[in-house]
Structures are given as C-alpha cells and as structure tokens.
Biopython code that builds the backbone (N, CA, C, O; Angstrom):
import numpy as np
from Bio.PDB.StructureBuilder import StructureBuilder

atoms = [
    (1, "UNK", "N", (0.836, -1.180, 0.000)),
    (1, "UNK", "CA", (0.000, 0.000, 0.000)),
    (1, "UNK", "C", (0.883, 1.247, 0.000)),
    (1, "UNK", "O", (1.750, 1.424, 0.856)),
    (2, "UNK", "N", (0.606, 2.191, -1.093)),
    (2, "UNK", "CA", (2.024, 3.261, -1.331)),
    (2, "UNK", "C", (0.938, 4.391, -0.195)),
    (2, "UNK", "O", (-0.288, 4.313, -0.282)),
    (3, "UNK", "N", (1.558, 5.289, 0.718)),
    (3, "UNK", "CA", (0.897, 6.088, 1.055)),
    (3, "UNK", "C", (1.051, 7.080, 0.186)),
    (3, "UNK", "O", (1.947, 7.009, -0.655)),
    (4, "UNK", "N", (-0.066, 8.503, 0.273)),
    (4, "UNK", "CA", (0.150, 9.825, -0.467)),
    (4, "UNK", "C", (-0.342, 10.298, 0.076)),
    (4, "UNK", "O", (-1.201, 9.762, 0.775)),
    (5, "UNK", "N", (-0.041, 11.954, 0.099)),
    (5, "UNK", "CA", (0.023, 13.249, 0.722)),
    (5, "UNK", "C", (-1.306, 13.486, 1.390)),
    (5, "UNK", "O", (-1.584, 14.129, 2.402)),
    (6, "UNK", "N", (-1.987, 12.854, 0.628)),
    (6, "UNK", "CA", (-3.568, 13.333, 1.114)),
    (6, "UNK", "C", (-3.975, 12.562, 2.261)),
    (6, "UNK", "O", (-4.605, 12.996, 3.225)),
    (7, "UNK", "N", (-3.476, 11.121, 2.041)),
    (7, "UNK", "CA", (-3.611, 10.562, 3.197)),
    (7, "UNK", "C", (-2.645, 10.718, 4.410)),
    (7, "UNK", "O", (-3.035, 10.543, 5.564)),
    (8, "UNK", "N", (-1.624, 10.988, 4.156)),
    (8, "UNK", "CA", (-0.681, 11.334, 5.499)),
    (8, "UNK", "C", (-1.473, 12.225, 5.947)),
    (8, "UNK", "O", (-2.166, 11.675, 6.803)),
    (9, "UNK", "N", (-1.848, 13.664, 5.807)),
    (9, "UNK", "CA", (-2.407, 14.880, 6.164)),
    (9, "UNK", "C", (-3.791, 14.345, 7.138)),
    (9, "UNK", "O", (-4.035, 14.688, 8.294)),
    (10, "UNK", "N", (-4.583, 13.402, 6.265)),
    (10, "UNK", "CA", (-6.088, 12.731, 7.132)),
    (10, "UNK", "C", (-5.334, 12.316, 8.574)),
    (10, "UNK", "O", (-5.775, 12.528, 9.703)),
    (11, "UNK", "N", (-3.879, 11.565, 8.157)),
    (11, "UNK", "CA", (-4.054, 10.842, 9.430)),
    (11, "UNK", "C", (-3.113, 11.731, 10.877)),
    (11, "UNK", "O", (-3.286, 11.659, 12.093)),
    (12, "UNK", "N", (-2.424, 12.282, 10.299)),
    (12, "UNK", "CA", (-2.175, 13.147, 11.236)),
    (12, "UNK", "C", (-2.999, 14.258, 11.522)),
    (12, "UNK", "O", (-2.839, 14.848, 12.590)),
    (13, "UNK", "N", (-3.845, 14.618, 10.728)),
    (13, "UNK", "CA", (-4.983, 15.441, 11.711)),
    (13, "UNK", "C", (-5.942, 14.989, 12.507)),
    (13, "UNK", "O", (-6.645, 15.730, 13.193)),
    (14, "UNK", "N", (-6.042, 13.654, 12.468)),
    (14, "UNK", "CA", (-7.040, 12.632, 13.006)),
    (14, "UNK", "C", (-5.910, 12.177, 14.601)),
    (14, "UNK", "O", (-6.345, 11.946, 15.729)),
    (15, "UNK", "N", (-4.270, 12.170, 14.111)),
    (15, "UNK", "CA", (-3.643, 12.133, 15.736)),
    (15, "UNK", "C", (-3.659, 13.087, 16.363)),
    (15, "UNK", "O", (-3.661, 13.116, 17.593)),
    (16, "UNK", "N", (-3.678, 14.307, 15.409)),
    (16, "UNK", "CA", (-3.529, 16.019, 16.271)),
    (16, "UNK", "C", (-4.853, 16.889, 15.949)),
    (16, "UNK", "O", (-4.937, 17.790, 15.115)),
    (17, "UNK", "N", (-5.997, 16.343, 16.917)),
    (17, "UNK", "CA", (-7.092, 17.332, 16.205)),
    (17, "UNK", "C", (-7.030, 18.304, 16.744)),
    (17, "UNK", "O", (-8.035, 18.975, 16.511)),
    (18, "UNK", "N", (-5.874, 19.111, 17.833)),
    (18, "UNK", "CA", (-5.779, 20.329, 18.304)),
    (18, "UNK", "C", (-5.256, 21.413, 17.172)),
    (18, "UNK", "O", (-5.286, 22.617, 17.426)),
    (19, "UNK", "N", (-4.556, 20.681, 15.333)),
    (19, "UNK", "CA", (-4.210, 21.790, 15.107)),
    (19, "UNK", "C", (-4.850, 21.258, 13.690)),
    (19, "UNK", "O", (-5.044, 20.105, 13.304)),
    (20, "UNK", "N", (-5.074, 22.358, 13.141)),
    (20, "UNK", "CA", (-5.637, 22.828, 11.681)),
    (20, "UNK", "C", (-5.303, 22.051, 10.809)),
    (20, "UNK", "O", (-4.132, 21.686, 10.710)),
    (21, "UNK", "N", (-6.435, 21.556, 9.842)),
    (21, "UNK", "CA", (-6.161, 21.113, 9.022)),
    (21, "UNK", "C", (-5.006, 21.433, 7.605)),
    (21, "UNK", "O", (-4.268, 20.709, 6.936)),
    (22, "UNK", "N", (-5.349, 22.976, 7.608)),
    (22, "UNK", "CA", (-4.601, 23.551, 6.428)),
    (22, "UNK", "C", (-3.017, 24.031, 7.209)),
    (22, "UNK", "O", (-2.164, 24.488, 6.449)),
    (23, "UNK", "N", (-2.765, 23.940, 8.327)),
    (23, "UNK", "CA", (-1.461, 24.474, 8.928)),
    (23, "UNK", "C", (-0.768, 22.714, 8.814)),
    (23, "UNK", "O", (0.344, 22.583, 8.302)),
    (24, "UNK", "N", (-1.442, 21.609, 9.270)),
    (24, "UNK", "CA", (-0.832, 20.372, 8.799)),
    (24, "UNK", "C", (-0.088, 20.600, 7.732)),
    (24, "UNK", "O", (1.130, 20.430, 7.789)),
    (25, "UNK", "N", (-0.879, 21.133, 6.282)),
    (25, "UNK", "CA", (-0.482, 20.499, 5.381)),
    (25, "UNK", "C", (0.368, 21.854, 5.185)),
    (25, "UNK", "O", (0.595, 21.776, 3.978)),
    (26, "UNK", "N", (0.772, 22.644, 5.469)),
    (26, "UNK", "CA", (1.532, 23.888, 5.838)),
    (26, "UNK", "C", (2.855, 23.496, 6.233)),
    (26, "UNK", "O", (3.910, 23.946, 5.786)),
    (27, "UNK", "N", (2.665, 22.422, 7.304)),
    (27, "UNK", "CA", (3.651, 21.844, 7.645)),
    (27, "UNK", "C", (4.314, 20.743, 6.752)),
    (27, "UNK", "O", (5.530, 20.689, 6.569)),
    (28, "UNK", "N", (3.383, 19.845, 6.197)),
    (28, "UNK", "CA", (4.439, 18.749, 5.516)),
    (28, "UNK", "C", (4.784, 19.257, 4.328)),
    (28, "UNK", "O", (5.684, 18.740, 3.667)),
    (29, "UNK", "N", (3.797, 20.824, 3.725)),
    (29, "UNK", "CA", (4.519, 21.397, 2.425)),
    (29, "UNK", "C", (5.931, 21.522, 2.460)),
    (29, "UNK", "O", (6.717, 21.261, 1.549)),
    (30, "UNK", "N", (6.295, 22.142, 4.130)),
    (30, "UNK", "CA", (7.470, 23.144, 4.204)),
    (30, "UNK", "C", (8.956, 21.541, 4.163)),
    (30, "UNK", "O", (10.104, 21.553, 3.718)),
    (31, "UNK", "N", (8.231, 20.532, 4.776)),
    (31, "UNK", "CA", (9.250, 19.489, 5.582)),
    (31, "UNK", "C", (9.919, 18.558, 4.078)),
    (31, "UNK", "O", (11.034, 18.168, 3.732)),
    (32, "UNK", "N", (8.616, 18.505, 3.539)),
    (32, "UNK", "CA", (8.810, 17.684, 2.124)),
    (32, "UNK", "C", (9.824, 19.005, 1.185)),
    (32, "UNK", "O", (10.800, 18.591, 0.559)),
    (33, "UNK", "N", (9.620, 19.988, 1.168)),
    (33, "UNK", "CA", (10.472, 21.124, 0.182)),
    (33, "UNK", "C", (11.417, 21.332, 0.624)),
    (33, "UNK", "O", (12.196, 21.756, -0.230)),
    (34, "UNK", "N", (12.085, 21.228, 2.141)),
    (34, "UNK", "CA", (13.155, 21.464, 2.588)),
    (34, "UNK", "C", (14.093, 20.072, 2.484)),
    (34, "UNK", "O", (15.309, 20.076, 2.671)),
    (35, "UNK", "N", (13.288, 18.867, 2.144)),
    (35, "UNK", "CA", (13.894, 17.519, 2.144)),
    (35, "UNK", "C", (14.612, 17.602, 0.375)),
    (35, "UNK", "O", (15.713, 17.186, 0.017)),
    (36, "UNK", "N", (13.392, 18.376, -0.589)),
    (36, "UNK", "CA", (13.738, 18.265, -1.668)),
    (36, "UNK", "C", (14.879, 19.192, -1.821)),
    (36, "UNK", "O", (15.971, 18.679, -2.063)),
    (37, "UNK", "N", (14.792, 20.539, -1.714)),
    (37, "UNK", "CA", (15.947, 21.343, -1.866)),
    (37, "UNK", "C", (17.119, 21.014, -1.015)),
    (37, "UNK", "O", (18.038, 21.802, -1.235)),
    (38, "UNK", "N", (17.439, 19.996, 0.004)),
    (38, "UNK", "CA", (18.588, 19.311, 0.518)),
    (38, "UNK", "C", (19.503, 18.699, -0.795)),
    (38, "UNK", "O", (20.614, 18.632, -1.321)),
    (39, "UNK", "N", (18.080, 18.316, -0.860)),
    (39, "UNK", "CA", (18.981, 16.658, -1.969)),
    (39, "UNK", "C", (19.574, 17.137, -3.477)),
    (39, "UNK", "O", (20.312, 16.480, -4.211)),
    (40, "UNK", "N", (18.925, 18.731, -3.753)),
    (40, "UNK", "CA", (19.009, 19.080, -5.032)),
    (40, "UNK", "C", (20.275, 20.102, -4.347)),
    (40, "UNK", "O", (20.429, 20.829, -5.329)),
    (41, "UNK", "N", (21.292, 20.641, -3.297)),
    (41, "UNK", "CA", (21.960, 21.187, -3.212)),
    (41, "UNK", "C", (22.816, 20.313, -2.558)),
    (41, "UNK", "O", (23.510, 20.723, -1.627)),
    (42, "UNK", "N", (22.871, 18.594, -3.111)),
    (42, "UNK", "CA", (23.896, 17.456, -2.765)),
    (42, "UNK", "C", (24.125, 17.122, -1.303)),
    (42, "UNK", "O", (25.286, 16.800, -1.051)),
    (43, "UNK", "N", (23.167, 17.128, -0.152)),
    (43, "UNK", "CA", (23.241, 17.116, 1.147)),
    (43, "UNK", "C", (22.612, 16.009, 1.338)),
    (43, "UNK", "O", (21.659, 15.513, 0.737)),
    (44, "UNK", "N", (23.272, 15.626, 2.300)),
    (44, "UNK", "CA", (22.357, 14.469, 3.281)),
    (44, "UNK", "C", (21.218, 14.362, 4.333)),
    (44, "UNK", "O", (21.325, 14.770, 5.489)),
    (45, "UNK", "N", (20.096, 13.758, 3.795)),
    (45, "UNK", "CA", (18.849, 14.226, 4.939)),
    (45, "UNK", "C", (19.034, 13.117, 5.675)),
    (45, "UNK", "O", (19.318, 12.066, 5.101)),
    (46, "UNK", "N", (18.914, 13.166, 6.935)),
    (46, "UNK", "CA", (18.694, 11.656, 7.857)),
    (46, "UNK", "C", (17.487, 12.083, 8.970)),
    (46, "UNK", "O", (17.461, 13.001, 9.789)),
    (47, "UNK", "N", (16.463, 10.988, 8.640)),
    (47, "UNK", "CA", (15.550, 11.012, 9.326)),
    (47, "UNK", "C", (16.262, 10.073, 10.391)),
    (47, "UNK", "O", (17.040, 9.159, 10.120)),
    (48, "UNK", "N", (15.815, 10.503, 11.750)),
    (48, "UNK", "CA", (16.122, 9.923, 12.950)),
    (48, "UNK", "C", (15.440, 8.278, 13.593)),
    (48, "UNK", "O", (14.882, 8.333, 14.688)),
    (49, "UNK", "N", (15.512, 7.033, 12.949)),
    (49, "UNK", "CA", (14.608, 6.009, 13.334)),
    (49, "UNK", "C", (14.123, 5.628, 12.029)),
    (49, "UNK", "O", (13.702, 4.471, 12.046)),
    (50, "UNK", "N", (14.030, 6.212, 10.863)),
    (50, "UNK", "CA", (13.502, 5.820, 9.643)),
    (50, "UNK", "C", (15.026, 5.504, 7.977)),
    (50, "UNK", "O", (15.107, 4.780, 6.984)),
    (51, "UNK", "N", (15.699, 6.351, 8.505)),
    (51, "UNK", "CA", (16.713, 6.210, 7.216)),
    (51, "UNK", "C", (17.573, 7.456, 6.630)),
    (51, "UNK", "O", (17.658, 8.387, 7.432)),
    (52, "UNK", "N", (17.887, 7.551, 6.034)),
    (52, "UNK", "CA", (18.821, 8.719, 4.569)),
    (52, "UNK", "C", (18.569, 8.778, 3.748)),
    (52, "UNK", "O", (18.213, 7.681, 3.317)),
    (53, "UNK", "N", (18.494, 9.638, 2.982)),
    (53, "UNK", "CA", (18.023, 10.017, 2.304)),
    (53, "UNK", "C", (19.655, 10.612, 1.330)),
    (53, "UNK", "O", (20.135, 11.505, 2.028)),
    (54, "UNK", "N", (20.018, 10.526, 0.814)),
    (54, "UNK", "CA", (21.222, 11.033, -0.251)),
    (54, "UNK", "C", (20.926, 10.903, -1.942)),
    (54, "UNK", "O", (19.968, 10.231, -2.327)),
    (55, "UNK", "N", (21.834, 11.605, -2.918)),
    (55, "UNK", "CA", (21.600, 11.654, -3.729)),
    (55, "UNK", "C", (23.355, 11.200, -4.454)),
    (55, "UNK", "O", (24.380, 11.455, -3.823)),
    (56, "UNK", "N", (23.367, 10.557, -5.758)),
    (56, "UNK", "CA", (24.236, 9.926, -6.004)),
    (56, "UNK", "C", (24.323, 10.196, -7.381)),
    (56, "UNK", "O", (23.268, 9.854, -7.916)),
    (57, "UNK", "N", (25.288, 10.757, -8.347)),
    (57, "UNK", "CA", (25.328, 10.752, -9.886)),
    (57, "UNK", "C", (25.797, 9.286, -10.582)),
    (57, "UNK", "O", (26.720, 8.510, -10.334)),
    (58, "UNK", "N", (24.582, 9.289, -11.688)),
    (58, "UNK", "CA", (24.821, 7.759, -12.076)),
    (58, "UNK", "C", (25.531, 8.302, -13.242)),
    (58, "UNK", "O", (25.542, 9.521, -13.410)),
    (59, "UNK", "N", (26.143, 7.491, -14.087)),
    (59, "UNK", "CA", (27.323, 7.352, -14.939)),
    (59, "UNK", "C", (26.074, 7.319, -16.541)),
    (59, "UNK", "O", (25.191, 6.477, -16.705)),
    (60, "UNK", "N", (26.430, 8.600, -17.586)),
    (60, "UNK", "CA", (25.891, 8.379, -18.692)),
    (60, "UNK", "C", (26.283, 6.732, -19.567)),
    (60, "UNK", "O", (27.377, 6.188, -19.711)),
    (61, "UNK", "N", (24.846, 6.269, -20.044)),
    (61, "UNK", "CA", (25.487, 4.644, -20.388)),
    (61, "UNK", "C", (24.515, 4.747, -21.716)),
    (61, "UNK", "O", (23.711, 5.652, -21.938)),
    (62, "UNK", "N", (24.777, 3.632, -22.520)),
    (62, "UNK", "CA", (23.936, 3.068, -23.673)),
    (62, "UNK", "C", (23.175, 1.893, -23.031)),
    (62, "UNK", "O", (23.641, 1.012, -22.308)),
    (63, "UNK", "N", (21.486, 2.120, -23.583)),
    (63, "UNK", "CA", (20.846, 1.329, -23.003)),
    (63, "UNK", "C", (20.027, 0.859, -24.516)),
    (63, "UNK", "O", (19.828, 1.352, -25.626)),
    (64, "UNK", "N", (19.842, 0.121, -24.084)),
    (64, "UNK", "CA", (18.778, -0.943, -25.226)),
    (64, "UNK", "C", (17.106, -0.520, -24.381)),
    (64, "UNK", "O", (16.718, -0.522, -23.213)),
    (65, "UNK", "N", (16.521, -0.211, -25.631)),
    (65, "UNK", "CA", (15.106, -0.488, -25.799)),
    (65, "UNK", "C", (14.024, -1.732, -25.952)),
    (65, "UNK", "O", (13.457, -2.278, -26.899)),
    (66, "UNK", "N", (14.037, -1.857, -24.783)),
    (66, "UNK", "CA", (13.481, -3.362, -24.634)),
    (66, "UNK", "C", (12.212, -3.910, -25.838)),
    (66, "UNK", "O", (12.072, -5.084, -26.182)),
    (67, "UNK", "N", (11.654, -3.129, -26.174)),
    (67, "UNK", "CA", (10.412, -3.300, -26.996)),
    (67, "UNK", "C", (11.019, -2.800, -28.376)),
    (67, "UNK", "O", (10.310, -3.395, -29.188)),
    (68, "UNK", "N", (11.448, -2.444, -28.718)),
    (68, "UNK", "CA", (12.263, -2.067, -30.108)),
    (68, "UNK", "C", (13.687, -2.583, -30.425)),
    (68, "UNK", "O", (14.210, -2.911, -31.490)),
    (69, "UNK", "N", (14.057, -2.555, -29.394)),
    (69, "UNK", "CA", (15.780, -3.355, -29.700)),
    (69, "UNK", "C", (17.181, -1.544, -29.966)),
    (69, "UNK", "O", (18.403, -1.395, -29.991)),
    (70, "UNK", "N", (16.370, -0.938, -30.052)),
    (70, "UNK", "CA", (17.502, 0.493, -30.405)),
    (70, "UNK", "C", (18.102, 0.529, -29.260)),
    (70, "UNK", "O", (17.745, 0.127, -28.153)),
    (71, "UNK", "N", (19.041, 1.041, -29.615)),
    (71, "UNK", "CA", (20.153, 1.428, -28.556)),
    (71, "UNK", "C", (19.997, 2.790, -28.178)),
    (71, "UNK", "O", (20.000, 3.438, -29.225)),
    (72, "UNK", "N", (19.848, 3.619, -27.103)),
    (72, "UNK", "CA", (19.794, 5.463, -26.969)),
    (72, "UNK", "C", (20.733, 5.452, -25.539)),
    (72, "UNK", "O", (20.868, 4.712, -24.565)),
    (73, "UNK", "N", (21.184, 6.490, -25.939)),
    (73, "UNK", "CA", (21.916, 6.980, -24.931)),
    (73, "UNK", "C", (21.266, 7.861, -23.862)),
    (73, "UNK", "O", (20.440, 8.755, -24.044)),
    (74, "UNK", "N", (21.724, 7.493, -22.871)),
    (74, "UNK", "CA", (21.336, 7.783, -21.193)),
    (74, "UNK", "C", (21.915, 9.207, -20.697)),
    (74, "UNK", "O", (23.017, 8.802, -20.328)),
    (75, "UNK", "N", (21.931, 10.109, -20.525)),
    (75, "UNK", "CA", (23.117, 11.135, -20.289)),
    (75, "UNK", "C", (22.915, 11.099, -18.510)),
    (75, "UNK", "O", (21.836, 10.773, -18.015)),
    (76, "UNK", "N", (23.888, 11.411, -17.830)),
    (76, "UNK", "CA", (24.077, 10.948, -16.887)),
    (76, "UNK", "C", (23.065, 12.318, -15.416)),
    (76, "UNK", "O", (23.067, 13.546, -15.327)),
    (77, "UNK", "N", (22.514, 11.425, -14.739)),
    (77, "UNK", "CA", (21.785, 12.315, -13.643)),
    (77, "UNK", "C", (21.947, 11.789, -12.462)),
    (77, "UNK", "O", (22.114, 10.599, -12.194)),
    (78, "UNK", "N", (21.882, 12.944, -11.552)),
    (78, "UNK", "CA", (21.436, 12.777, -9.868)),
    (78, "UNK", "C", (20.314, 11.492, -9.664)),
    (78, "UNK", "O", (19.258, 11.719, -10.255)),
    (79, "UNK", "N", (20.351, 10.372, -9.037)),
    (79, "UNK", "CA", (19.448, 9.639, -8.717)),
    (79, "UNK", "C", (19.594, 9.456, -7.372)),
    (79, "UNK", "O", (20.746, 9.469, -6.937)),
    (80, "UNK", "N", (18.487, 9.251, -6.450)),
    (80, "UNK", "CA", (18.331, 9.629, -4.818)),
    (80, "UNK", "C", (18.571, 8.104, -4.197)),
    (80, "UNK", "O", (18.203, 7.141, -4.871)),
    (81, "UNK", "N", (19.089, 7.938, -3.125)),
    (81, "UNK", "CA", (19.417, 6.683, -3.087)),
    (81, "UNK", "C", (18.723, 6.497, -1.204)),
    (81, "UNK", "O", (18.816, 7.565, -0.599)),
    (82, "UNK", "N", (18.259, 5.620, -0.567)),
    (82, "UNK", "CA", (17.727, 5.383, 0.460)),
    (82, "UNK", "C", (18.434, 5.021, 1.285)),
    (82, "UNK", "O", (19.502, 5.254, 0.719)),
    (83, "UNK", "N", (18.815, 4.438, 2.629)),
    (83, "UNK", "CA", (19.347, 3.608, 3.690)),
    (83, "UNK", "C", (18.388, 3.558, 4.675)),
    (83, "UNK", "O", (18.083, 4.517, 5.385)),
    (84, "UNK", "N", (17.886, 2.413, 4.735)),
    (84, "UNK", "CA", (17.412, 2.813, 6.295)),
    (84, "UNK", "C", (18.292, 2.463, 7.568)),
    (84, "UNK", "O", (19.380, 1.888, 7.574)),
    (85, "UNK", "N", (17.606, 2.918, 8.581)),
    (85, "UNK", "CA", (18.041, 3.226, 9.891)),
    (85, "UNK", "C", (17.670, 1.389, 10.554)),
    (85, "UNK", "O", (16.912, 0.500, 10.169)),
    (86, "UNK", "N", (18.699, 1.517, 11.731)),
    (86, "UNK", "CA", (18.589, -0.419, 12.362)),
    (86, "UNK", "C", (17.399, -0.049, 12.354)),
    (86, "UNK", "O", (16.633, -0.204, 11.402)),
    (87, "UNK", "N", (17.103, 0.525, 13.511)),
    (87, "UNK", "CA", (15.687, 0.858, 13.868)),
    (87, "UNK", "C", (14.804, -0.234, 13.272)),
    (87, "UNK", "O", (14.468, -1.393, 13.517)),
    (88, "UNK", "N", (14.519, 1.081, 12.023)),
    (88, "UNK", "CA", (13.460, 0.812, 11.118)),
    (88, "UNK", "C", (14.030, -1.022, 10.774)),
    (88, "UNK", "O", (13.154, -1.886, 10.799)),
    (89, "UNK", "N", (15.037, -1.305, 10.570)),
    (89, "UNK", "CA", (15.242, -2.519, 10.054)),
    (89, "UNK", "C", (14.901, -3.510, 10.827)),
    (89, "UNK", "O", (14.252, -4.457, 10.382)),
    (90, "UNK", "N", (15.330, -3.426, 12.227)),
    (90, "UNK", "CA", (14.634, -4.137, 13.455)),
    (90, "UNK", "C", (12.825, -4.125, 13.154)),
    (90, "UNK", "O", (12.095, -5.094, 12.945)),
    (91, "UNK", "N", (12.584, -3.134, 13.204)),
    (91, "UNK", "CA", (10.820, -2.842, 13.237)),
    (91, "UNK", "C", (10.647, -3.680, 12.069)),
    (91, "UNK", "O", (10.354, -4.837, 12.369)),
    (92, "UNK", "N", (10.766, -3.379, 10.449)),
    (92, "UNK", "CA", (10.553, -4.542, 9.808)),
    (92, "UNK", "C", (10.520, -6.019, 9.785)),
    (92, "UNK", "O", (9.577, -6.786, 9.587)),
    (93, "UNK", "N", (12.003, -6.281, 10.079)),
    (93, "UNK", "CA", (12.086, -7.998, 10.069)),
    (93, "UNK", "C", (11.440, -8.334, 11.367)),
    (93, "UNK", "O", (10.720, -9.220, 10.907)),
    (94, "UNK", "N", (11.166, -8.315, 12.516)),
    (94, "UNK", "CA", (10.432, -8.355, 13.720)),
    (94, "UNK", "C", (9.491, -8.061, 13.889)),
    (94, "UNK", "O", (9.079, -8.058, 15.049)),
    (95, "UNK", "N", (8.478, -7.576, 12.598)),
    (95, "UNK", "CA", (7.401, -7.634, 13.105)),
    (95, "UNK", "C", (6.382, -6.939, 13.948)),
    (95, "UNK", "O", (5.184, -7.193, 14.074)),
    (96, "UNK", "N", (7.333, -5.731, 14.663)),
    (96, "UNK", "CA", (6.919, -4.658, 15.492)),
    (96, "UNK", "C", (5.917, -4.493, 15.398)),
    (96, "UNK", "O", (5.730, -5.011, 14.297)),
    (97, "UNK", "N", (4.902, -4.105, 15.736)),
    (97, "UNK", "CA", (3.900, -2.835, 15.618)),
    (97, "UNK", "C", (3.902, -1.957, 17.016)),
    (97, "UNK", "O", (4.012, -2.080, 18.235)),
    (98, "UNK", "N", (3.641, -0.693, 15.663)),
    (98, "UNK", "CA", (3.625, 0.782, 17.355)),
    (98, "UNK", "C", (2.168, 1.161, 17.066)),
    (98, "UNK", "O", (1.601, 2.006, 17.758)),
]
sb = StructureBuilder()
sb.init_structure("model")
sb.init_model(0)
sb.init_chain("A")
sb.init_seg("    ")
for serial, (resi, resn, name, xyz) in enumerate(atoms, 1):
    if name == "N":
        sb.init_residue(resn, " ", resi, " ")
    sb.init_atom(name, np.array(xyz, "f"), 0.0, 1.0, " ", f" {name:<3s}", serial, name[0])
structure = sb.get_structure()
C-alpha cells in the first residue's frame, strides 16, 4: 500500500485534532520542500529512526530499448538513493507494531 500526501495529512490530523487542518499540510509542504531542496543542493537528509536520504550521480550509459531493440543513450543524472536506519530494520524484520 504506497501512502500519499492526502492521506498522510487525514491521518495526522485525526492524531492532532488540536491543530488545523490547512497548517498540517503547511507543515508537511514546508518538511517535504526542505527535504527536496537538501537533496538538489547534494546534502544528506537523515531522518532519525527511519533512514537517509542522499543523492548519487549515475554514470551516462547506452541502453537498449526493450520493446524495439535500439540502442539510446542515457546522459548521466542525480538519482536519490535510500538507507534505512537499524531501527526501522529491526521494526521490519520483527514484526513490530507501534
């Protein structure tokens, strides 16, 4: 199940009904844009218990077109790369629930 924005926002206003619906999403505008402009000025985000967040330049390559067979060239970009935290890795393979 992929979550999205709309639903994060339901459910944290449903844990915090002391604060506004539109200041929520005020808030995860600002948290999500400050995560993006990290990664686009080559920095490392680390969420505390969940993972990293980094960004990594992949190498321009020749790739084949799976459904046509052509060959096109790739020119080379920033791609964001994950780690998670033990934590989170403990909480997965174990089964946790909070």
């Amino acid at each position: 199940m992929a979550i999205v924005k709309s639903k994060l926002i339901k459910q944290l206003s449903k844990n915090f009904p002391n604060f506004l619906k539109k200041d929520i999403e005020k808030f995860t505008d600002i948290i999500l844009k400050e995560i993006q402009q990290s990664l686009k000025r080559g920095e490392r985000v680390e969420i505390r218990g969940w993972g990293t967040l980094s960004t990594k330049i992949q190498k321009s390559s020749i790739r084949r077109n799976p459904k046509t067979g052509e060959k096109i060239a790739v020119p080379s970009k920033k791609v964001i790369q994950w780690k998670m935290s033990k934590e989170m890795f403990k909480k997965i393979n174990n089964n946790e629930e909070e």
